[in-house]
Backbone as CSV, one residue per row, in Angstrom:
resi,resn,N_x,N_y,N_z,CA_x,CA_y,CA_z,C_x,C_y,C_z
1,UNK,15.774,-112.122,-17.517,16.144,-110.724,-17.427,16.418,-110.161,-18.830
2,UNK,16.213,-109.113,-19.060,16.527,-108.200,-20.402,17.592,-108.428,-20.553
3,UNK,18.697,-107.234,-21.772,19.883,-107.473,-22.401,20.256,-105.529,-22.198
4,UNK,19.137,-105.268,-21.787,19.412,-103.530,-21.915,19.895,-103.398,-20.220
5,UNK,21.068,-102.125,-20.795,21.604,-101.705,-19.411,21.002,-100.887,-18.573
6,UNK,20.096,-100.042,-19.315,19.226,-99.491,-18.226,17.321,-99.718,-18.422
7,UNK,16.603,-100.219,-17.223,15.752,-100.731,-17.640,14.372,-100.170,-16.940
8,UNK,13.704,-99.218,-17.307,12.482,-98.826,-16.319,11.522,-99.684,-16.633
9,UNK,10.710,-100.313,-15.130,9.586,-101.260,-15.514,8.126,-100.161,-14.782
10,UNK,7.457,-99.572,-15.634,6.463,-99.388,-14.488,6.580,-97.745,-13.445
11,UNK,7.392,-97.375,-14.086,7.939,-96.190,-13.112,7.287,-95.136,-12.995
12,UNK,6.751,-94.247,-11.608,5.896,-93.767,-11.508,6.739,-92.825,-10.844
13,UNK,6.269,-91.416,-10.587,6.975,-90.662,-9.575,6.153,-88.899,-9.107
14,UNK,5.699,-89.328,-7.794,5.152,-88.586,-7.334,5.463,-87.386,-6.403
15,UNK,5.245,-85.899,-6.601,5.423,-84.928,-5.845,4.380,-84.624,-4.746
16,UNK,4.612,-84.597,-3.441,3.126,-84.016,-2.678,2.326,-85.145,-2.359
17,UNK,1.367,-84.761,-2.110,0.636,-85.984,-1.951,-0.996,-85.419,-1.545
18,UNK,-2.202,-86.207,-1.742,-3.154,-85.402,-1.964,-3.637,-84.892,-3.412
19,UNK,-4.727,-83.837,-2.855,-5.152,-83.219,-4.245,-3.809,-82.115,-3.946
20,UNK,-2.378,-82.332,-3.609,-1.626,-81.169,-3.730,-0.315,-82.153,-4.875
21,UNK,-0.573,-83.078,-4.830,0.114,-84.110,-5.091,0.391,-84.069,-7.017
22,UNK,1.487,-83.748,-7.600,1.805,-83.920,-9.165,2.849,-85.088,-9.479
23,UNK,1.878,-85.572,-10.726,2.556,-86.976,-10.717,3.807,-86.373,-12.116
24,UNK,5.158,-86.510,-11.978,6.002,-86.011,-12.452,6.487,-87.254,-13.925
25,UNK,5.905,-88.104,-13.627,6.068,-89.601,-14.451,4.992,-90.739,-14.074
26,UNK,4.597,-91.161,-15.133,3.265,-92.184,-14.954,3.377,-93.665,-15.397
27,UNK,3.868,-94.396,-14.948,3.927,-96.030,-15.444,5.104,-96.016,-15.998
28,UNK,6.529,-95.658,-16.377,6.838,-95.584,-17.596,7.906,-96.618,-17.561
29,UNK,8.212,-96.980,-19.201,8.639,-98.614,-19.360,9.379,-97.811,-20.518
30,UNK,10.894,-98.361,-20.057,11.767,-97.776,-20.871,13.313,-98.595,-20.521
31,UNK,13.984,-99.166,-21.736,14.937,-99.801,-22.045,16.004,-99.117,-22.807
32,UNK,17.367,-99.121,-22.410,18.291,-98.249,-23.247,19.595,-99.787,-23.031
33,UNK,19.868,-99.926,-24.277,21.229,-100.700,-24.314,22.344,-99.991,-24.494
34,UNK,23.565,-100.897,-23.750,24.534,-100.577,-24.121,25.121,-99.888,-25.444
35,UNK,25.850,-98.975,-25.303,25.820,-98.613,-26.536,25.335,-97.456,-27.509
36,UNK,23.956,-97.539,-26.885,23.117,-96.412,-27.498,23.176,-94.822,-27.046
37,UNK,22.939,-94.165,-28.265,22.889,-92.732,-28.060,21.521,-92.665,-27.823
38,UNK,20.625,-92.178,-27.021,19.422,-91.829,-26.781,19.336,-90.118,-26.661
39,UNK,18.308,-89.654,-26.968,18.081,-88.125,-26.730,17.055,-88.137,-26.046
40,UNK,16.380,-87.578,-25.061,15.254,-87.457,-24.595,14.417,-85.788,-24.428
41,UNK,12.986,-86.077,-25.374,13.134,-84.937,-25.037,11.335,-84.238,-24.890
42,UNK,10.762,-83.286,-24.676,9.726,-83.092,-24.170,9.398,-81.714,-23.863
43,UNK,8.165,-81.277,-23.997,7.496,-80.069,-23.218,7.955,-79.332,-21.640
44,UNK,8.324,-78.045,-21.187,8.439,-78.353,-20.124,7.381,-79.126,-19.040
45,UNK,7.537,-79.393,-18.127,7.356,-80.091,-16.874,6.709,-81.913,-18.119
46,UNK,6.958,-82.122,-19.219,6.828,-83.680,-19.437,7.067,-84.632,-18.576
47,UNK,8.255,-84.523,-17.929,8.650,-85.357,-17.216,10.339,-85.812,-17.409
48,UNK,11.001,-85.396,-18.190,11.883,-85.964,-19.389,13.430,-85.727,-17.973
49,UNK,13.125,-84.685,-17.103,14.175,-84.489,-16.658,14.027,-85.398,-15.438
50,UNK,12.877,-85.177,-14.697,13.074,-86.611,-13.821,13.334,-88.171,-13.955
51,UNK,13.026,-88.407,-15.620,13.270,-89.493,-16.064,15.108,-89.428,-15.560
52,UNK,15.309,-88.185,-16.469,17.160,-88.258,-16.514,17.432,-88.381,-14.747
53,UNK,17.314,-88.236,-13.871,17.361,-87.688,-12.504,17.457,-88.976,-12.034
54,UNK,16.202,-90.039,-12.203,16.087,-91.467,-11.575,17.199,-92.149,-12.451
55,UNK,17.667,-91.937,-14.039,18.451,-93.110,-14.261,20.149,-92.574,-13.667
56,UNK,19.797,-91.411,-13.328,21.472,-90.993,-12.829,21.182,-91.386,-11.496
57,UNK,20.377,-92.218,-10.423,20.428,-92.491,-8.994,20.252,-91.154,-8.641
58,UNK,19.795,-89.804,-9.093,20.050,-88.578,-8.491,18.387,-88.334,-7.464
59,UNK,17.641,-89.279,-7.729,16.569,-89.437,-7.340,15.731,-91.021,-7.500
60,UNK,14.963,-91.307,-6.530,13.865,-92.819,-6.665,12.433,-92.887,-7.122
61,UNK,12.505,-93.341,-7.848,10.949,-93.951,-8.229,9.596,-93.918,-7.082
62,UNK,8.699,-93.184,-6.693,8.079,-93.362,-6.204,7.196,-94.722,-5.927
63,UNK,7.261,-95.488,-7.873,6.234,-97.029,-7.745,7.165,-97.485,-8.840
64,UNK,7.593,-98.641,-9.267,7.745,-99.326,-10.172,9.057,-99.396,-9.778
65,UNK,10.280,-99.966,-10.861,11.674,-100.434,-10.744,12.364,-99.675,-11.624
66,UNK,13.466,-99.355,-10.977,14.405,-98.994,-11.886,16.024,-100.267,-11.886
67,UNK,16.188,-100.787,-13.055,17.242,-101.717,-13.179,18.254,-101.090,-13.961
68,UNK,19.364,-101.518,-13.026,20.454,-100.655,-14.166,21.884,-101.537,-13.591
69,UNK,21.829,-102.625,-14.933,22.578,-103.983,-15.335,21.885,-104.862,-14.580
70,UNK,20.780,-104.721,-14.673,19.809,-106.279,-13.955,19.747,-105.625,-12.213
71,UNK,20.590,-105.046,-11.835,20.570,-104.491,-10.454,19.358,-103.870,-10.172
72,UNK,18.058,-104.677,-9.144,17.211,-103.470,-8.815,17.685,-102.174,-7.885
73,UNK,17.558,-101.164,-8.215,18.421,-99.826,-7.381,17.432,-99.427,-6.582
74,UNK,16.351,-99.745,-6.552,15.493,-99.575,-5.202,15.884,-100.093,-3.880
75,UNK,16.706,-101.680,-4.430,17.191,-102.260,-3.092,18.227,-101.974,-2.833
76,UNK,19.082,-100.710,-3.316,20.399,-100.210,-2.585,20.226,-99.413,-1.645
77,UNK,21.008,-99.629,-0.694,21.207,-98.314,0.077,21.986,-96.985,-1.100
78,UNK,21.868,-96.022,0.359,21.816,-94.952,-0.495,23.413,-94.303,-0.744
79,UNK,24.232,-95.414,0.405,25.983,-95.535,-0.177,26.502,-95.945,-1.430
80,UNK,25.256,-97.140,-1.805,25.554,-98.196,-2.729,25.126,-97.445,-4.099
81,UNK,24.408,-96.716,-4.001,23.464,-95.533,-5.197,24.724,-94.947,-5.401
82,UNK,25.079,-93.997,-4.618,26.485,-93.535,-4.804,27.442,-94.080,-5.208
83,UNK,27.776,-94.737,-4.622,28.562,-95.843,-5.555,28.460,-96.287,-6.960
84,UNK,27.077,-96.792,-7.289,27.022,-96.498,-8.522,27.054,-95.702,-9.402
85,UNK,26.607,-94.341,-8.913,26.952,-93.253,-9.768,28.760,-92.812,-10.010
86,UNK,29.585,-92.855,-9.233,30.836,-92.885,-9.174,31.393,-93.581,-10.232
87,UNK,31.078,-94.770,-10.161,31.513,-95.734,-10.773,31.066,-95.813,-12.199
88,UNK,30.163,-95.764,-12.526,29.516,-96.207,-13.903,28.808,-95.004,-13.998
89,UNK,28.512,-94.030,-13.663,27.944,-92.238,-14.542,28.555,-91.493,-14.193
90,UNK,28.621,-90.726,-15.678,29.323,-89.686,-15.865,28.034,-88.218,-15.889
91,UNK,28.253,-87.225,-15.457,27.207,-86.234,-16.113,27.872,-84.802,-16.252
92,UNK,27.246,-84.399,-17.030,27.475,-83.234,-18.004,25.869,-82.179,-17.545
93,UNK,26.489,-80.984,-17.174,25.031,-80.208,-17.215,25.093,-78.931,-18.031
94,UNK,24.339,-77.999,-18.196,23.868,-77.021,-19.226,24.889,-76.038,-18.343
95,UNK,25.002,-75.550,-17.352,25.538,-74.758,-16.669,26.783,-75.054,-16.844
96,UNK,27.833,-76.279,-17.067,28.940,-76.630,-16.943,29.280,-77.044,-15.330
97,UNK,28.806,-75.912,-14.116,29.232,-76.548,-12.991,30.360,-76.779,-12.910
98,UNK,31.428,-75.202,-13.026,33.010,-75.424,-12.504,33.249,-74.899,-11.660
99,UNK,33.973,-75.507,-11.105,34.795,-74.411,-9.826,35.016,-73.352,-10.730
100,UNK,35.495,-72.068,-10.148,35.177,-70.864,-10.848,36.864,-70.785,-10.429
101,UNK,37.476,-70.739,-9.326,38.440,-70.705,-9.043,39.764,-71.457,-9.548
102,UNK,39.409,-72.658,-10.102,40.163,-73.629,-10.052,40.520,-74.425,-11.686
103,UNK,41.832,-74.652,-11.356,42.366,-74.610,-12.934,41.261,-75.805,-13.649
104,UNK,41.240,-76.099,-15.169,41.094,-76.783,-15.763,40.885,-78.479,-15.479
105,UNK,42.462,-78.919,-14.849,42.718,-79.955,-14.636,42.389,-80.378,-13.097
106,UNK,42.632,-79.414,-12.250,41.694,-79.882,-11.127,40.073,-79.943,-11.375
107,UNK,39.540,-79.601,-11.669,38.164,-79.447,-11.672,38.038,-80.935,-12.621
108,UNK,38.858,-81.069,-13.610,38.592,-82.485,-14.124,39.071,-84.064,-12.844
109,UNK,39.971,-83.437,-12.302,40.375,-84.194,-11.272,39.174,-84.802,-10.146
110,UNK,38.477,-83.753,-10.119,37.428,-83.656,-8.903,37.269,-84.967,-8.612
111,UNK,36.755,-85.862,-9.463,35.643,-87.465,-9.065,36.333,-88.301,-8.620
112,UNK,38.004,-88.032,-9.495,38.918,-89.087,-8.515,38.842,-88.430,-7.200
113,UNK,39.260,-87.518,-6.999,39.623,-86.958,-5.640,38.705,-87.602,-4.556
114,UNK,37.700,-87.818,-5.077,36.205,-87.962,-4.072,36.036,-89.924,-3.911
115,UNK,37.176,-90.389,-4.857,37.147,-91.688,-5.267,38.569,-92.428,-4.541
116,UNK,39.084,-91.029,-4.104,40.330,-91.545,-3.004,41.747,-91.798,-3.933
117,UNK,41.879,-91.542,-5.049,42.973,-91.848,-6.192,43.998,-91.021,-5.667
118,UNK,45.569,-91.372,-5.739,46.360,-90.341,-5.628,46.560,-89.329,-6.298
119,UNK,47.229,-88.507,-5.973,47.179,-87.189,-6.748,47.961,-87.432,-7.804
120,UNK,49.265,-88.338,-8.078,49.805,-88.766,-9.490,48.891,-89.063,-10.832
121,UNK,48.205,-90.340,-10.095,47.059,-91.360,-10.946,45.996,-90.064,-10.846
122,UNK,46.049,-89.233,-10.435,44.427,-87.783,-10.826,45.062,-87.169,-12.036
123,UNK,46.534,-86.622,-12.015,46.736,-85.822,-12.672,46.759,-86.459,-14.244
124,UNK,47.067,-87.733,-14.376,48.265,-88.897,-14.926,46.247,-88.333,-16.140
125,UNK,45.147,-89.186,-15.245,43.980,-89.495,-15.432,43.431,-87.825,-16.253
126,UNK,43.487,-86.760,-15.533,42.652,-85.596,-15.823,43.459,-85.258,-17.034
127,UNK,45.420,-85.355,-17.420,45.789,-85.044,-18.563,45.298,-85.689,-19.882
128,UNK,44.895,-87.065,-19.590,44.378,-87.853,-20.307,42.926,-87.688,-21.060
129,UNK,42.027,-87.405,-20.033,40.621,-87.046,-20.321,40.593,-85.421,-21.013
130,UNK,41.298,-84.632,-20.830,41.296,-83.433,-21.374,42.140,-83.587,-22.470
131,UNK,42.778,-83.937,-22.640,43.638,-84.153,-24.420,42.443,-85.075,-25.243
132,UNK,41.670,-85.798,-24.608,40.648,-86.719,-25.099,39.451,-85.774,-26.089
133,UNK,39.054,-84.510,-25.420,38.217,-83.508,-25.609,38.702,-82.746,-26.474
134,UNK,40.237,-82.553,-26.546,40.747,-81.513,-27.357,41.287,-80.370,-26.863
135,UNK,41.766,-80.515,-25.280,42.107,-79.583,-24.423,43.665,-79.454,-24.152
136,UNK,44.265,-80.270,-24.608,45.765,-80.823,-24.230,46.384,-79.320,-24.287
137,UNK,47.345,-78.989,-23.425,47.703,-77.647,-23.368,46.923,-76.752,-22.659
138,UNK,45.654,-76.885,-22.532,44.727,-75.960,-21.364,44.549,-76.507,-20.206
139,UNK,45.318,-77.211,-19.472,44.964,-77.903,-18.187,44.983,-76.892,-17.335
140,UNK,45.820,-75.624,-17.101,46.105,-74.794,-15.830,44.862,-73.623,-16.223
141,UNK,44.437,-73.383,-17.452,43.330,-72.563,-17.172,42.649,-72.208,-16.352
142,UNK,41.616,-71.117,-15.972,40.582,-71.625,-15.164,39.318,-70.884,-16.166
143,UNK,38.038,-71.166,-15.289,36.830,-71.394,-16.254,36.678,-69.539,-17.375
144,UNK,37.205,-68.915,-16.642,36.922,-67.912,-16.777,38.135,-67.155,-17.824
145,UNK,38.625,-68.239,-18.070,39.946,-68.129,-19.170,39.825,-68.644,-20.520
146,UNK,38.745,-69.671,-20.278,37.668,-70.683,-21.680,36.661,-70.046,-22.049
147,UNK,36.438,-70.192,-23.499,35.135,-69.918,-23.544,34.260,-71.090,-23.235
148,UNK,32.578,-70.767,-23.419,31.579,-71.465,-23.334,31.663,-72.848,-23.719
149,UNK,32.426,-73.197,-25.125,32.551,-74.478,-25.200,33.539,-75.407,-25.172
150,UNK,34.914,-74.265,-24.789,35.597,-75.186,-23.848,35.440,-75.074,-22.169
151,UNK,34.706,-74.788,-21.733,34.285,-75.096,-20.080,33.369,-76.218,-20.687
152,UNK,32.258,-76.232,-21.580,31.662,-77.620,-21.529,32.791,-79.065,-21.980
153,UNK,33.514,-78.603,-22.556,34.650,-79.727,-23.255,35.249,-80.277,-21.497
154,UNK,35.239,-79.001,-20.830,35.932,-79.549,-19.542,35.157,-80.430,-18.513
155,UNK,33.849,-79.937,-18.800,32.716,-80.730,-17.942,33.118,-82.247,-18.425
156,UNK,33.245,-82.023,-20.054,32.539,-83.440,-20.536,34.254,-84.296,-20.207
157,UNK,35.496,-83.430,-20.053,36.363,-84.119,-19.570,36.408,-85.008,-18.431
158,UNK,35.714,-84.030,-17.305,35.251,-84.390,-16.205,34.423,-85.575,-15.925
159,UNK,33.565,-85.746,-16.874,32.899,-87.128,-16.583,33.153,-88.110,-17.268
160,UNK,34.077,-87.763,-18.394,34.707,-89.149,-18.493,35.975,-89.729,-18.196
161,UNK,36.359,-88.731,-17.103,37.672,-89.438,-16.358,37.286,-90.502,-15.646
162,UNK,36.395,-90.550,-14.802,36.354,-91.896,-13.780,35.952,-93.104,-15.009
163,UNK,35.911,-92.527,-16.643,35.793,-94.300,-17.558,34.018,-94.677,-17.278
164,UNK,33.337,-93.627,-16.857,31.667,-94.187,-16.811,31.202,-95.314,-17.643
165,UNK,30.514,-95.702,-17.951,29.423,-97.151,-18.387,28.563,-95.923,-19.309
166,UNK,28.162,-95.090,-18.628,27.395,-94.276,-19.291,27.347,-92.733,-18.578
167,UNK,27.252,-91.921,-19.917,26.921,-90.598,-19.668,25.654,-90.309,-19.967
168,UNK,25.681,-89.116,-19.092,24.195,-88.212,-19.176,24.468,-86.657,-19.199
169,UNK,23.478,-86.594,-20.159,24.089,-84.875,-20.397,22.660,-84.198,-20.535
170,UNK,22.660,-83.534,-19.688,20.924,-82.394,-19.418,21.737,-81.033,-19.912
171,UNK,20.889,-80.671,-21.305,21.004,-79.847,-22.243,22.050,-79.427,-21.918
172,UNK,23.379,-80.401,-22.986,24.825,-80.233,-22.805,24.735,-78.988,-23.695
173,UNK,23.955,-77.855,-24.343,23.909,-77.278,-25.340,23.664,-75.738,-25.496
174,UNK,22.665,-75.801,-24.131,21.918,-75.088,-24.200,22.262,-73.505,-23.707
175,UNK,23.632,-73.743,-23.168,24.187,-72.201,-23.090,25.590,-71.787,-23.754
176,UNK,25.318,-72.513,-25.197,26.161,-72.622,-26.196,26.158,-71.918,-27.819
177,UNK,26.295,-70.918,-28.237,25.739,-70.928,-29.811,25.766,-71.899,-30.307
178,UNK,25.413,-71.649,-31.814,24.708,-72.788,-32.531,26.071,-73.509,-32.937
179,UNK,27.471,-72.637,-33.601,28.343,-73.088,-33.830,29.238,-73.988,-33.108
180,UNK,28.913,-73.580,-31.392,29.839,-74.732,-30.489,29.346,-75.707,-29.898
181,UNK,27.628,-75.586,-30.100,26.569,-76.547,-29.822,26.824,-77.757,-30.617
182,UNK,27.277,-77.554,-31.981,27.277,-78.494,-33.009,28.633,-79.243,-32.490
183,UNK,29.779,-78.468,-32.270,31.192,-79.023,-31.764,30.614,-79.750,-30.468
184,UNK,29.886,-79.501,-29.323,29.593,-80.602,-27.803,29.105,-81.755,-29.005
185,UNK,28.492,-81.494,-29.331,27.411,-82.216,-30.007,28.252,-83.507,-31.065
186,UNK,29.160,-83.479,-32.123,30.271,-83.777,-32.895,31.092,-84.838,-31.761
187,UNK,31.658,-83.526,-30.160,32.009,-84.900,-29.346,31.836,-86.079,-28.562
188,UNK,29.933,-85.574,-28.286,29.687,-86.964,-27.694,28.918,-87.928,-28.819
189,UNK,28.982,-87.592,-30.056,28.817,-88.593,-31.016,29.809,-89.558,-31.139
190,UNK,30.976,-88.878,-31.234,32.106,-89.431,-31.341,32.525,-90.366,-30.020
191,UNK,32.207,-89.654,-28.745,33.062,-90.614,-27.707,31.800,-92.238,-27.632
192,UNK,30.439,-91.631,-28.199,29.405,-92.499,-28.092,30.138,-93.908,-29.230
193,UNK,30.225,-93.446,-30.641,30.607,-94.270,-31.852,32.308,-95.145,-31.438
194,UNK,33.150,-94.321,-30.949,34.460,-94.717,-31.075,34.767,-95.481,-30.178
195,UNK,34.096,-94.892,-28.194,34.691,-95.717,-27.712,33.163,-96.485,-27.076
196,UNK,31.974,-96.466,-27.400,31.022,-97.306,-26.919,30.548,-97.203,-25.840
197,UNK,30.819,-95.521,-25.698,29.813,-95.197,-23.886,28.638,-94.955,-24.522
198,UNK,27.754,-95.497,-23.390,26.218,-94.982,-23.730,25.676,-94.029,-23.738
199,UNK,24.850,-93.338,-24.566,24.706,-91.755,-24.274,23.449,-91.320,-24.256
200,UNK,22.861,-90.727,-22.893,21.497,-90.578,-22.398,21.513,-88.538,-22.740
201,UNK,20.764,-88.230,-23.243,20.641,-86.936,-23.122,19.588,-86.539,-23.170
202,UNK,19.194,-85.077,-22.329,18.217,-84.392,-22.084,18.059,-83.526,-23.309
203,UNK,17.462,-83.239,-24.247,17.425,-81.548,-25.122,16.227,-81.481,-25.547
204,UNK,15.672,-79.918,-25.621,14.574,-79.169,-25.818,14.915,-79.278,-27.394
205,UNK,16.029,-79.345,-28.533,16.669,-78.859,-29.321,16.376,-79.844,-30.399
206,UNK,15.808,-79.869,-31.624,15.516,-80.950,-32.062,16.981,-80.966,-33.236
207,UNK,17.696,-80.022,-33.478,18.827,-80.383,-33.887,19.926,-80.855,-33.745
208,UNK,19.617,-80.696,-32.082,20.748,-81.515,-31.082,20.294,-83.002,-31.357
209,UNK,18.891,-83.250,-31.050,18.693,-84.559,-31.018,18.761,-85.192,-32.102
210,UNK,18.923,-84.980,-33.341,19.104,-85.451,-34.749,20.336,-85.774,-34.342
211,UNK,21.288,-85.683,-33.550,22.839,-86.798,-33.293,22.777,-87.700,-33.148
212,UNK,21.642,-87.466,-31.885,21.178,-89.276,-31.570,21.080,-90.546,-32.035
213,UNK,21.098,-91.587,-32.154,19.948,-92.495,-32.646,18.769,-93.001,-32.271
214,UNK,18.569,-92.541,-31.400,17.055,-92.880,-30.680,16.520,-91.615,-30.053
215,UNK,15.078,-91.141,-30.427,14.197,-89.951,-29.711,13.475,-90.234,-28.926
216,UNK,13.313,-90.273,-27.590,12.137,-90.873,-26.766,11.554,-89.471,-26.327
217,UNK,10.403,-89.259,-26.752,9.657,-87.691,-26.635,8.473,-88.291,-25.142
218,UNK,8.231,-87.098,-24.028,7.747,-87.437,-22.625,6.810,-86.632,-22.993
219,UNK,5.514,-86.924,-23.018,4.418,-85.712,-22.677,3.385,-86.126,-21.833
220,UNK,3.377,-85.044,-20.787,2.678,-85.799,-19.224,2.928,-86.560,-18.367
221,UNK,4.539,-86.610,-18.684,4.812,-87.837,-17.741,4.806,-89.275,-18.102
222,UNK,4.500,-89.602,-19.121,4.159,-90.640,-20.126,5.543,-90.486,-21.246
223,UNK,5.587,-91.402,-21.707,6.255,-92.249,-22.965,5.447,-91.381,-24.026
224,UNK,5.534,-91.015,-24.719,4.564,-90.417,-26.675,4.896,-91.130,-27.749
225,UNK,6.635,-90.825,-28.082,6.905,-91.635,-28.981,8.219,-91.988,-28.394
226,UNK,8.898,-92.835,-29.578,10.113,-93.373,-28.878,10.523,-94.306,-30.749
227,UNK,11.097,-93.433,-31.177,11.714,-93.430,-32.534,13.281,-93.102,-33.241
228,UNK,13.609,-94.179,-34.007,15.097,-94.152,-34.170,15.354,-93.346,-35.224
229,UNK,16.437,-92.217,-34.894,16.940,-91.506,-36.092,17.664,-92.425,-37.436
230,UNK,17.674,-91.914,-38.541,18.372,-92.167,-39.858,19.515,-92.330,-39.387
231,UNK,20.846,-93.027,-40.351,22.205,-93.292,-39.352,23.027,-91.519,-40.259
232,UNK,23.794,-90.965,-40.255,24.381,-90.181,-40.488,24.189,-88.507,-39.747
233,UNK,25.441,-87.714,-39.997,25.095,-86.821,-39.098,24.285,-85.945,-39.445
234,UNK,23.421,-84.748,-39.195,22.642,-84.041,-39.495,23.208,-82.551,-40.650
235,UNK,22.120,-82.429,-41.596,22.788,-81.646,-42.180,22.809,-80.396,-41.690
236,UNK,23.531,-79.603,-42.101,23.806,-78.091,-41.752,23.320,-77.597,-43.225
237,UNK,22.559,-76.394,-42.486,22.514,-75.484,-43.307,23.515,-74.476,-44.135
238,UNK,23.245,-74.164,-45.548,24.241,-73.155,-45.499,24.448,-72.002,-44.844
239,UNK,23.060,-71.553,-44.277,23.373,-70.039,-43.052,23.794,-70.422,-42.120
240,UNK,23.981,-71.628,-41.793,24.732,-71.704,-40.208,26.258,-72.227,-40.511
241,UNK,26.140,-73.161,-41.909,28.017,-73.383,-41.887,29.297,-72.278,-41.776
């Protein structure tokens, strides 16, 4: 068996069927270790987001395997998928996806809630993950009290309360200026470097993906390239500092 935590052998994935039928991913063979920041990124319809979709269990492989820690996830039921996502992924989306209603710290609370935790060990947990982000003092907010990149700070609180194995973030960026794009961007370098979660991301953005250390570019559904960034952070321009 490999040494990488997430492991596509072969992965194919089909819409329709027939001449109505679009193949959304074609063979594809792809390894991410522990550890690693990956960016993924591509043309629209490449494929890049169904890639992200199958390694979050949010969807199955039509042909080939998906392994994630030697586990084939084809042979789970679809409790046990869940389960894994609970347990070991975290995700982050472009929209943020908050309750609109609901303070700060509940909405970070959410995954325990759904994970059966008491409401002490939620709160004990969501104060924790939001001081983690840089939120300490905004827990009773609600979304509409934050700006843009603290509702994403809250997302990204949100998925790393349940302690994931790995995050995934589909263009954590992209409804962000350039100035608070760089701040999402600054913190999942950091939670990637400091505390050793793995970091899978979706971006159209090739300045986002210069955080990374690894570019895996999708065109057609296919693999293109798959190349490691320089180690340091990206420079800024002087018109944007």
């Amino acid at each position: 068996m490999s040494d990488a935590l997430i492991r596509l052998r072969g992965v194919s994935k089909v819409y329709g069927a027939g001449q109505a039928a679009v193949y959304a991913l074609r063979d594809v063979d792809l390894d991410i270790d522990a550890g690693e920041f990956v960016a993924i990124m591509g043309p629209s319809g490449s494929g890049k987001s169904t890639a992200m979709n199958i390694i979050g269990c949010l969807d199955t492989p039509t042909g080939g395997e998906y392994f994630f820690q030697d586990v084939a996830t084809r042979e789970l039921t679809r409790d046990q998928r869940a389960r894994l996502r609970r347990r070991h992924l975290g995700f982050v989306f472009q929209g943020f996806n908050l309750l609109p209603r609901t303070s700060a710290q509940e909405n970070v609370e959410l995954p325990l809630l759904y994970r059966g935790e008491s409401p002490k060990a939620r709160h004990a947990a969501a104060v924790e993950a939001l001081g983690s982000v840089g939120l300490a003092g905004w827990e009773h907010h609600t979304p509409a009290e934050l700006s843009g990149g603290q509702q994403q700070r809250v997302a990204i609180a949100r998925a790393l309360v349940t302690k994931p194995t790995v995050l995934l973030a589909d263009e954590p960026t992209g409804n962000l200026d350039s100035q608070r794009g760089r701040e999402i961007m600054d913190l999942l370098r950091a939670l990637n470097v400091d505390r050793g979660i793995t970091v899978v991301m979706v971006t159209h953005e090739p300045d986002m993906a210069a955080y990374a250390r690894r570019v895996v570019r999708f065109v057609d559904g296919r693999i293109d390239s798959d190349v490691r960034n320089a180690p340091g952070a990206p420079a800024v321009s002087p018109e944007a500092a």
